[in-house]
N, C-alpha and C positions, 0 to 999 in steps of 0.2 A: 504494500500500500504506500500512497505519498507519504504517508508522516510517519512510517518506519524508519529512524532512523538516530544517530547519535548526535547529542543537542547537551547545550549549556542554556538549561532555562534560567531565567534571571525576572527577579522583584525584588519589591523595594520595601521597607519595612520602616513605618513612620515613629516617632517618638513615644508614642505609646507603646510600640511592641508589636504593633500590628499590621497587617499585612494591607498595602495599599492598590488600590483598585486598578490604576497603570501600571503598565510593564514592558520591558523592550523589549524587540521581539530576539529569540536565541538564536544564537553560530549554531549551524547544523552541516551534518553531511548525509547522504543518504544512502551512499555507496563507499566499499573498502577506498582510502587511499595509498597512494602509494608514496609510503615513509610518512615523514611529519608535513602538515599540513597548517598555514598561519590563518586564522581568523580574525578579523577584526570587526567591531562592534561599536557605531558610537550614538547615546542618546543623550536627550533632556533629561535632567536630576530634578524631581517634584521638588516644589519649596521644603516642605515637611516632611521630605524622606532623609532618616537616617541613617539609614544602611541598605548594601548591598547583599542578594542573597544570591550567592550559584550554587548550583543542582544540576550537577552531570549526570547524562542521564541515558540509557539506551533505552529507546523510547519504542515497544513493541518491537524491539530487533528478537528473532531467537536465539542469537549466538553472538560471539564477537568480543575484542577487546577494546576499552579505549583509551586510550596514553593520554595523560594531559599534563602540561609542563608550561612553564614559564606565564602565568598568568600576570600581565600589568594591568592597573587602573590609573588612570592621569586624566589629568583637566584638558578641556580640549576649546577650542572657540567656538561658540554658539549661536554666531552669526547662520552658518552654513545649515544647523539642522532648523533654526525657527526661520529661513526662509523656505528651506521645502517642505515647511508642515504649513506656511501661508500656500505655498503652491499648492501640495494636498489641498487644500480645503477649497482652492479655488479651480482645482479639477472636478473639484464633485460637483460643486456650485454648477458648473459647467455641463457635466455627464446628465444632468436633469433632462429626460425630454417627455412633452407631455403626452398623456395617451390620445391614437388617434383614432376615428372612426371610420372605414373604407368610403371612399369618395370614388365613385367609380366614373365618376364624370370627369376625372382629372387623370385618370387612368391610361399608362399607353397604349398604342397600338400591337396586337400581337405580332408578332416577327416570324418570317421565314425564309430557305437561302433560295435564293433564286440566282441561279449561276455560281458565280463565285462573289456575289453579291448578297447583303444583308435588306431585306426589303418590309417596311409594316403591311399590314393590309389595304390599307389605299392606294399598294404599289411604290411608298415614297423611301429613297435609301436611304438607310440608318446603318450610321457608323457610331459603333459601340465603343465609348473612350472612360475610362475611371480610372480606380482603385480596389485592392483587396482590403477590405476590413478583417484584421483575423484579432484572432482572441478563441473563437468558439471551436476551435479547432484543437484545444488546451486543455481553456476549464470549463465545462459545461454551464459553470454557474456564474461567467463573465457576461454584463451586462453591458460593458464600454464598447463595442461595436455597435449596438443601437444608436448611441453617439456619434460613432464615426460615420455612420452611412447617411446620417444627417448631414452633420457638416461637409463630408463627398461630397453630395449631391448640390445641399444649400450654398455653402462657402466654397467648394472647389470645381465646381462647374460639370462637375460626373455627370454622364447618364446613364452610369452602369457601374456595378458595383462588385466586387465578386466576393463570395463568403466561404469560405473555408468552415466545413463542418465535417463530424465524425459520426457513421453509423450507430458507433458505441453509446454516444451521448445521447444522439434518436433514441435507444431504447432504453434510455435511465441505466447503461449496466459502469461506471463510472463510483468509485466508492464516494463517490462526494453527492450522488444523486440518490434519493429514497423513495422517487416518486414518480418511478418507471418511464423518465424522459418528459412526463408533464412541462414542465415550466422550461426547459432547452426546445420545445417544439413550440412552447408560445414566445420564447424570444423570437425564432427564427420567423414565426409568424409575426410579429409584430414588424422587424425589419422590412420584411416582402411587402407588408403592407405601407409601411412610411415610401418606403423607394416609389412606389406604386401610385400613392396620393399623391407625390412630385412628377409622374410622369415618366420615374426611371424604371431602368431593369435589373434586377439583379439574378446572376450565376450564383449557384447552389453547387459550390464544389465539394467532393466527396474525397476529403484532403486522405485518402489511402493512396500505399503507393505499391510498385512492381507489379500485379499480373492482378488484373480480372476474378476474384473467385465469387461462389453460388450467393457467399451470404451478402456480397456486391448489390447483385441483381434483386437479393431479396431488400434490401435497402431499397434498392430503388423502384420494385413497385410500391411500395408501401407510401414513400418519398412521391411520386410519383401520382398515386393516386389523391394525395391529396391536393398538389396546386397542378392538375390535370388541367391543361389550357387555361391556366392563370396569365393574361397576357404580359405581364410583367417578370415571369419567369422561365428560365433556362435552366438545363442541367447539363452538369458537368464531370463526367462519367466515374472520372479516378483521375485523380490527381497530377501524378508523374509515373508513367510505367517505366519501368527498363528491367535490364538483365536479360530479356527475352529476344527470340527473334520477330521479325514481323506476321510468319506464320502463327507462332503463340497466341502472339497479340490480337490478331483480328477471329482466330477459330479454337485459340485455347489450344494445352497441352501442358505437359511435366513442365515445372518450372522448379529447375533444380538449388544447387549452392551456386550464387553470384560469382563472376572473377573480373577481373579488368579493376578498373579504375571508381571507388566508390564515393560519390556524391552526396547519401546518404548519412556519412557520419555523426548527423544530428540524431538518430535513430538510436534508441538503448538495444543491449542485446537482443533482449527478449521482441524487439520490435522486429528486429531484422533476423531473428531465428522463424517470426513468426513467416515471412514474408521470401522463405526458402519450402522444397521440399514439400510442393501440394499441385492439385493439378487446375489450370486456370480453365474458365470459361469461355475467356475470348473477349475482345472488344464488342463483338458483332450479337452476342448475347445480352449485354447489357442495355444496346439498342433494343432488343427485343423485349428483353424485360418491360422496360419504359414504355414503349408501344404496348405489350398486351394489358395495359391499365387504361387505355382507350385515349392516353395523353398526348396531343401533338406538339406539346413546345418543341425548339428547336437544340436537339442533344449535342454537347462538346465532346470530343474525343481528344484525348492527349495522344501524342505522339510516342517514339521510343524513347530511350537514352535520357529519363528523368523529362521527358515532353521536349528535348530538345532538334530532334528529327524527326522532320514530318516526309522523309525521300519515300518511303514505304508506299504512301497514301499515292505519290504521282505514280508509282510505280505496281499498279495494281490490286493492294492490298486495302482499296476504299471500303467503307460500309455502307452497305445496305440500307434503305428507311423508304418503303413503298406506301407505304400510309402516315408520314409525319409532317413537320412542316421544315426536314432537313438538317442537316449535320455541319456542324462548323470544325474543325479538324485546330488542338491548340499547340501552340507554340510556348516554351518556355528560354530564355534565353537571361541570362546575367553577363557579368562583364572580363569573364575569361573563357567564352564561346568563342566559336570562331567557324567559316565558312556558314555566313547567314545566308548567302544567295543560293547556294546550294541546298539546304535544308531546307527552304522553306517555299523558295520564291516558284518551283514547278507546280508544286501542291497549291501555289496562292492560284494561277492563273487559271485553276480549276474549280477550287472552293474557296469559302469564305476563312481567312484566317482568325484564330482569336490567340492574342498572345497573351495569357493569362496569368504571369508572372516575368516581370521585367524590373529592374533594377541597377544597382551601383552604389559600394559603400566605400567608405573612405577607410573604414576597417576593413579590415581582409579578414576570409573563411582560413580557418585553421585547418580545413580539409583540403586545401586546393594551395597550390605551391604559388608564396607569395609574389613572383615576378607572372606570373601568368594573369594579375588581377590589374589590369588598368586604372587610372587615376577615372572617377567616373565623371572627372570634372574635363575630360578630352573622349570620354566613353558613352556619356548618355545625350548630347545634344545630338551625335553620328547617329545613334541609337532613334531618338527621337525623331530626327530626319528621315533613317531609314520607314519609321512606321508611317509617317504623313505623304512620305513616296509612293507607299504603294499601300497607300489608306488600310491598313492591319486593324485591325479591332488589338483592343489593348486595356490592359488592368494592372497599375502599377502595385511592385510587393514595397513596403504595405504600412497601412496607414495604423502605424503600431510602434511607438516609440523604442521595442525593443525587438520585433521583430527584423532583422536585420535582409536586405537592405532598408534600410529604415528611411522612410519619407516625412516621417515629424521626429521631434525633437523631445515630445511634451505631450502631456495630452489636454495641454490646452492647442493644439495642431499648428503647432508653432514649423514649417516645413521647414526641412534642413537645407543647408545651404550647397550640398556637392547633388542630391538628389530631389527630394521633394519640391524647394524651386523650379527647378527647371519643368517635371511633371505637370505642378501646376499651372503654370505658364503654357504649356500646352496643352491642358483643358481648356486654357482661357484666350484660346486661341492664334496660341503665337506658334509662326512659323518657324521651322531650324533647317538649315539646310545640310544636306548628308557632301559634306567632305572625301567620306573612304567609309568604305564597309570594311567588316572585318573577318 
């Protein structure tokens, strides 16, 4: 469970002797490390607290040792923690939005691909340009993307929004949920609905990753049946496939232990043992799934190679959709890809592209070799260029202060200045012109 683990809980203990109702929050770890490991810790001291209390503690571990050594306590400046507990408080103040009642009259037009075009029902083309709001793809019982797909939409000129969510939380099985996905299916409803009342759309991504399996599919009739020709919505099949081949991918088959080069690394074992060693369905199953709920929005398909190659799709391996209202084929790309007109651009000339995770940070992934990661400050204006070339449908990762590449700062959506700038700026309709592809 998450809170299996070894912690230094700490409280404060006022002049009477007694136990005071604030407390910082404890130095934890929740897996073995390797050799000694430093912690640091700094809070507010209440007027009336006299003493400090620590209590090491293994905290529903079954086993295990904990070494603990060199404990200092020192005074520290106080400027730094009572500005970010005004900022706290003025995130919340902020996170407020009030509940809304469907407005169907404000509602968009439903979407389908018409060529390799994105078209509403009155025949008029729509180009799908945002942000990912994530959060719910974590903790089920994160409410701050409600916010964000506000402000996407209101303040950064989104008409599209993409949400990263997990099967697991659909069904309440999450040890932080007791209440079999109830209130994570009314977050995500209330989202759909706000995007909805402004006119936007938002993708419903199904943040699983490498191959297609059954309980996929069963996700998604269920998913599926309920915003069944919701015009405001879209699905977005699985997330980032890879390790497979394209045969796999679009008709299912063994999907063994991975090799090559892993992208992944954010994955805990157990994530990436789970996601070895089972036999896939197929890409072209999960379209069907969706269709036998009798739903025609317009389904996403990720490509290979963590959604970064879509050559497969030009090269025969399309899917199917004889009763829907068509298939967008997605794109993922950060800023130590390379050969974009290759991967993408055969498959653009045929279908609609959605590139549904783009980005550039100024910190670099600890998985990926730091000279392969571009400054995204020579990276994403090219990038941006290249998307307004050749009109891509796009959702930038992610309007999430910590999700990295990060596009705000804050979550008062303060956008950052090597990424989120620039993004915004091209919701709001400023041109970049592509220099070089990469």
């Amino acid at each position: 469970m998450p809170w299996f683990d070894a912690r230094i809980m700490l409280e404060f203990q006022g002049n009477d002797g007694k136990k005071l109702s604030g407390k910082p929050s404890p130095p934890y770890t929740n897996r073995n490390t390797d050799g000694w490991v430093e912690k640091t810790k700094t809070f507010l001291v209440p007027e009336d607290a006299l003493t400090l209390i620590f209590m090491p503690s293994l905290f529903q571990v079954k086993s295990g040792t904990f070494d603990l050594d060199d404990i200092t306590l020192r005074p520290t400046d106080p400027a730094p923690l009572l500005a970010a507990a005004k900022l706290r408080e003025e995130e919340a103040q902020m996170r407020h939005v009030p509940v809304e009642e469907p407005n169907r009259a404000k509602w968009p037009k439903m979407l389908k691909v018409v060529g390799n075009r994105v078209q509403d029902t009155d025949g008029n083309d729509v180009w799908l340009q945002g942000v990912n709001a994530g959060g719910l793809e974590t903790l089920p019982q994160d409410k701050q993307p409600i916010k964000s797909v506000v402000v996407a939409i209101d303040q950064w000129h989104a008409n599209c929004v993409r949400v990263p969510i997990k099967d697991e939380f659909w069904y309440g099985k999450s040890p932080y949920q007791k209440d079999g996905g109830k209130e994570y299916r009314e977050t995500i409803d209330r989202i759909v609905n706000l995007a909805a009342n402004r006119g936007a759309y938002v993708v419903l991504d199904l943040h699983r990753y490498r191959a297609p399996k059954q309980e996929h599919a069963d996700f998604w009739k269920d998913c599926a049946a309920v915003y069944k020709n919701h015009p405001a919505v879209l699905f977005d099949l699985l997330n980032e496939p890879h390790g497979i081949s394209w045969e796999v991918w679009r008709n299912g088959g063994f999907v063994g232990t991975k090799e090559g080069s892993d992208e992944s690394a954010f994955l805990n074992d157990a994530e990436k043992k789970a996601n070895q060693g089972f036999q896939s369905i197929g890409m072209q199953a999960m379209v069907d799934a969706v269709r036998s709920t009798g739903a025609k929005n317009i389904v996403i398909a990720g490509g290979v190679f963590w959604c970064n190659d879509l050559t497969g799709i030009a090269e025969g391996y399309a899917l199917e959709d004889s009763n829907g209202n068509g298939i967008m084929y997605s794109w993922h790309t950060y800023n130590w890809h390379t050969d974009w007109e290759k991967k993408v651009l055969p498959t653009a000339a045929k279908y609609p592209i959605f590139l549904g995770e783009v980005g550039a940070d100024v910190n670099k992934m600890s998985f990926i070799p730091a000279e392969a990661q571009e400054s995204p400050y020579t990276w994403v204006p090219d990038m941006l260029g290249f998307i307004q070339k050749y009109h891509i449908h796009w959702t930038g990762w992610c309007l999430h202060p910590r999700a990295t590449p990060i596009m705000i700062s804050d979550w008062k959506y303060t956008p950052t200045p090597f990424w989120g700038k620039f993004a915004k700026e091209a919701l709001e309709g400023k041109k970049f012109e592509l220099k070089r592809t990469r």
